[in-house]
C-alpha positions, 0 to 999 in steps of 0.5 A: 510596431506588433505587440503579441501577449502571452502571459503576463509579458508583452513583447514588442518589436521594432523594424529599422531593416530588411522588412523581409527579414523583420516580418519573417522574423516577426511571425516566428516570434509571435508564433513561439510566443502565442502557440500553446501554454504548456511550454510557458508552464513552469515544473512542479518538484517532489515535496520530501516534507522535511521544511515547513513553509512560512514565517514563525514570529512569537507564537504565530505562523504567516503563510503565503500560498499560491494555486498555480497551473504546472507541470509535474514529472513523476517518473523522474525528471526526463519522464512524462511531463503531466500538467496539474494544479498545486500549491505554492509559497508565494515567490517560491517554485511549485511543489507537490504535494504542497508547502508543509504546514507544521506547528505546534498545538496552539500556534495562531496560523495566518494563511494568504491563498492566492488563487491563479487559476483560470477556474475557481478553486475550493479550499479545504482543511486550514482549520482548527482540528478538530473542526469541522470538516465542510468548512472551506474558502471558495476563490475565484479565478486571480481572487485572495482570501485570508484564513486565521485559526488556531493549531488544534489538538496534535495530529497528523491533517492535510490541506487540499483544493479542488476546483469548480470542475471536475478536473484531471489537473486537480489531483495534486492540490494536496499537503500535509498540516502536522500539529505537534505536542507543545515542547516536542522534538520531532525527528519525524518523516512525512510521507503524503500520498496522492493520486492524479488520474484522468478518463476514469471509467473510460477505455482510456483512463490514466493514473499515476499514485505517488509519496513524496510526489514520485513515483517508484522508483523515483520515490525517495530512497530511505535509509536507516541505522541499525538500533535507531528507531524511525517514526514516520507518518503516512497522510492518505490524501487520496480516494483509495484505500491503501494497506502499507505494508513493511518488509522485514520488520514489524511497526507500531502504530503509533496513532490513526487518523481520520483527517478531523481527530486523532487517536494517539496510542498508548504504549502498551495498546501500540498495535504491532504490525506489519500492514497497516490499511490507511482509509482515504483521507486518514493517516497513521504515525508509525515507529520501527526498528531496523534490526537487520542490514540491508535493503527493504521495502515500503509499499501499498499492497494492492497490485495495481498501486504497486505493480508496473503497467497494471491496471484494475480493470474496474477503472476502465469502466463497465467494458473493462480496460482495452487490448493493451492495458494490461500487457505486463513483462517484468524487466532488469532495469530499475523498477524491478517490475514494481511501480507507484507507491513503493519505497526503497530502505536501505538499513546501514551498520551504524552509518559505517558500511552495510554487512553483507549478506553471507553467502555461506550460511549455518547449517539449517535444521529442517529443508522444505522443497517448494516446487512451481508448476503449472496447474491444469484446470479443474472444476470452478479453478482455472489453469494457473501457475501452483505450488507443489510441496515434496512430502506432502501432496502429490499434485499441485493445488489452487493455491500453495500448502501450508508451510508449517515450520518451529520458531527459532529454528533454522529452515531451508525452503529450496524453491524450485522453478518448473515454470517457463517463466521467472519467479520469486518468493517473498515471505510475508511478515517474516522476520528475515535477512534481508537476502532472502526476503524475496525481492529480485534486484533490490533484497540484499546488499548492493554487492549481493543482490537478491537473484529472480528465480530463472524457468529450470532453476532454483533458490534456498531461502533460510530463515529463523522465525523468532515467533510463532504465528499466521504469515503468507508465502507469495509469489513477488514476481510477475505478480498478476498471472503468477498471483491469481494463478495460485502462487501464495500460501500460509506460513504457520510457525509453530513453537517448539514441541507442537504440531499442527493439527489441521482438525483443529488448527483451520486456515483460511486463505483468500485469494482471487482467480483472475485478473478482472475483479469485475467477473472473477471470484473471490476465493477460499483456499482455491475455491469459490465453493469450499465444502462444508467443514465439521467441528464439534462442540467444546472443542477450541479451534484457532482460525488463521485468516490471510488476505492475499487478494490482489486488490480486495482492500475491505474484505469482512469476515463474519461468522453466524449461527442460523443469523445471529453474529457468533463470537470468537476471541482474538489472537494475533495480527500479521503474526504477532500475539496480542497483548492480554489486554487485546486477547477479548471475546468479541463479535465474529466480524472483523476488516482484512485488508490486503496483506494482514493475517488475523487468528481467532479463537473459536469455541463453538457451544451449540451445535447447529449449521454456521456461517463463515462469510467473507464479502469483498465489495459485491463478491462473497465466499460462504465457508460452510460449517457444521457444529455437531456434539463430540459423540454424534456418528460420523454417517449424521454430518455426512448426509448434511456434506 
């Protein structure tokens, strides 16, 4: 008799024949049976969020989870398997992120955690919010403890574990705690983001980022009604900041987060936007409306949380990522190029069918060409794929002239492609169909899809903006080379009967040129060394800010005079005018992540020598600026250039 443990099962065989045959047949099972765990592991499933976990009885929630080793496919089920931790209900399957906590405000909740890993596990967040946010349980290696406590005030909160390690698998160990008002009705969804990475600050760092537990295009694919509002919330559970941004259609934010306490809005101090940053470990509930049929996106907007096969070359350490790490072709299949945290949205006519887009269009009232071309290298601006528009410039910048065009009217942007390459261009913030929002293979309609724009060809874009403010131009397609090349810019919708005047109406677009954070710089407006600009006295400027940097998610922007912190009032945000309320002076410092616009108000009063700083991390860009009264001769401030 041989006996071989694997497990917790032990397999026993007996011989009554050939014993050739019997031990031949006795050391391939003992070999299948003893060989590596990884086999034995059993798959972890995405978690959509939609069904709580446990057992309500009078007012008090019974949890069993388990901590569990197994394997996760991010990519879709025949994609890599990755091995991990998670959580688990006691008797059910493994699931990622975890089983869903949701109570009301008040519920007694009575959690079981069983730990059945080989290592010992920190358990965190099954507590009163708010509480505090070191409390934890520490489980040894098959150990069960129990936790009891009350459903706090109403937030949006996670759970998470990690273990005594610092473990590749512990990435996963996350779920969401949702604590809703008493007597609510929620028709809410949830969407948790997570991080695994493993080798970080290595040449062979690895990563994966996921909602849900997949990753695009393997998330969810969303749908929605026209005229029936939404309301979802977003859970950080990662390390890394991530600016969500929505295609098409503005949000209000409903509530943030910071994993302990929640600020729930009231209804007119909603903010209303189109990116909104989630801080690692925060949150925020968001509600929109879909207005217009037809496919969208949901998506981190820093290129390497949303981007396929890229990288940020900070991950790889202080050499920087191998060869190979950052070969990027985009492709037709289903990914169309993008990856990670991203979500399709397909908004459907009343659940009847969707409309299509039409491919005969009204009349436009005005026609722009936008011509794509390479740049060739000037002084501090490497060579790099730029925009040329007809009329206005005779040759392509660092970055992309501001498309100025009038609310409410109908504008053709005919998009000409004179790259060896393909592009698109998306139209940020704008308010659009859905067909010419700028997304290739996905925008539009199943039956008329969004088309890349092939080297030799072109696309009109039209559009009717509905309001005017500060949106972005960027390229949506062969991101990396096309979008530190230069291909982004300002939109400024102007109202009807207004012209811009660029003496008083500055734009601030900030980018980066290259592809390695480490070593290339931020830019404003195409360089790292703007000159210095002349304002006067009693004169009220509109300062239009854009992020359009591919990662830099905490840029601040602050404004001095000779070190003392100046004051602006604030405007808009992503486009939209602020509410009275909102429109305040205060101090000229402010965060802009990837994706927002911001427009101040700045009225200098005393001449003298100013600042306008934007810090990204270890990189500043200094626009200089020099305040000198309206009578002052031209020949005064010119010495000072």
């Amino acid at each position: 008799m041989t006996r071989c443990k694997s497990g917790h099962q032990e397999f026993r065989v007996r011989c009554y024949h050939n014993p050739r045959v019997a031990v031949f047949l006795l050391i391939l099972l003992s070999a299948l049976l003893c060989s590596g765990t990884e086999t034995s592991l059993s798959n972890i499933s995405g978690n959509d969020n939609r069904t709580p976990a446990g057992r309500l009885e009078a007012g008090d929630l019974t949890l069993h989870l388990e901590l569990r080793e197994g394997l996760w496919h991010p990519e879709g089920e025949d994609g890599r398997a990755i091995k991990v931790y998670s959580f688990a209900e006691e008797g059910h399957p493994l699931q990622t992120p975890g089983p869903l906590i949701r109570v009301a405000q008040g519920t007694k909740i009575r959690a079981h955690i069983h730990n059945l890993l080989a290592v010992a596990a920190h358990v965190n967040g099954l507590h009163e919010r708010p509480g505090k946010p070191d409390d934890e349980l520490l489980l040894a290696p098959g150990e069960t403890k129990d936790v009891t406590f009350t459903a706090g005030a109403p937030g949006s909160y996670f759970y998470s574990a990690s273990t005594t390690r610092d473990s590749a698998e512990d990435g996963m160990m996350s779920a969401a705690l949702i604590v809703d008002p008493p007597n609510s009705n929620s028709s809410d969804r949830i969407f948790v983001i997570q991080l695994w990475d493993h080798d970080l600050f290595n040449s062979k760092f690895d990563g994966v980022l996921s909602i849900n537990g997949k990753s695009w295009p393997h998330t969810e694919r969303l749908h929605a009604q026209l005229g029936k509002a939404e309301h979802w919330r977003v859970v950080n559970a990662t390390p890394l900041d991530h600016p969500m941004h929505m295609h098409g259609f503005y949000f209000y934010v409903d509530a943030m987060g910071d994993g302990e306490t929640e600020q729930i809005f009231a209804p007119t101090d909603r903010p209303m936007v189109v990116t909104q940053l989630a801080l690692p470990g925060h949150s925020f509930d968001m509600t929109w409306m879909p207005q217009r049929a037809g496919n969208w996106l949901f998506h981190c907007h820093i290129l390497d949380h949303m981007m396929q096969g890229y990288r940020a070359a900070w991950l790889y350490g202080p050499d920087g990522p191998p060869e190979t790490a950052h070969q990027h072709v985009m492709t037709d299949d289903d990914s169309m190029g993008m990856g990670e945290l991203v979500m399709g949205i397909t908004v459907s006519d009343n659940g009847a069918h969707i409309v299509p887009a039409r491919v005969v269009t009204p009349p436009a009232t005005g026609e722009k060409h936008l011509y794509v071309r390479e740049r060739p290298s000037r002084q501090y601006v490497p060579a790099g794929p730029g925009f040329y528009l007809e009329g206005v410039s005779k040759e392509t910048e660092p970055i992309g002239p501001p498309l100025v065009i009038t609310r409410g009217e109908r504008t053709a942007i005919v998009v000409h492609n004179e790259l060896d390459e393909a592009t698109a261009i998306h139209w940020h913030g704008l308010e659009i169909e859905s067909y010419y929002d700028g997304v290739p293979l996905w925008d539009g309609t199943a039956q008329h899809r969004t088309p890349y724009i092939p080297a030799g060809s072109s696309f009109t874009a039209y559009m009717t903006p509905p309001r005017a403010g500060t949106f972005i131009y960027h390229t949506h397609w062969n991101d990396v080379r096309q979008l530190t090349g230069g291909m982004y810019g300002a939109i400024v919708v102007i109202e009807p009967g207004q012209k811009f005047d660029p003496a008083t109406d500055k734009v601030f677009v900030l980018g980066r040129n290259g592809t390695n954070e480490m070593h290339d710089p931020v830019v404003l407006n195409g360089s790292p060394q703007p000159p210095v600009m002349v304002l006067l006295t009693g004169q009220s400027y509109r300062f239009r800010i854009v992020n359009i940097t591919p990662l830099d998610s905490l840029i601040t922007a602050s404004l001095t005079n000779e070190g003392h912190q100046g004051k602006w009032r604030a405007i808009a945000k992503d486009g939209a005018d602020l509410p009275t309320q909102k429109a305040v002076l205060q101090d000229a410092s402010q965060l802009i992540s990837v994706g927002e616009t911001y427009d101040f108000e700045f009225s200098p009063e005393v001449p003298g020598d100013y600042l306008l700083q934007f810090s990204a991390g270890g990189s500043v860009v200094t626009q200089g600026m020099t305040v000198v009264p309206p009578q002052s001769p031209f020949s005064v401030f010119v010495a000072k250039q």
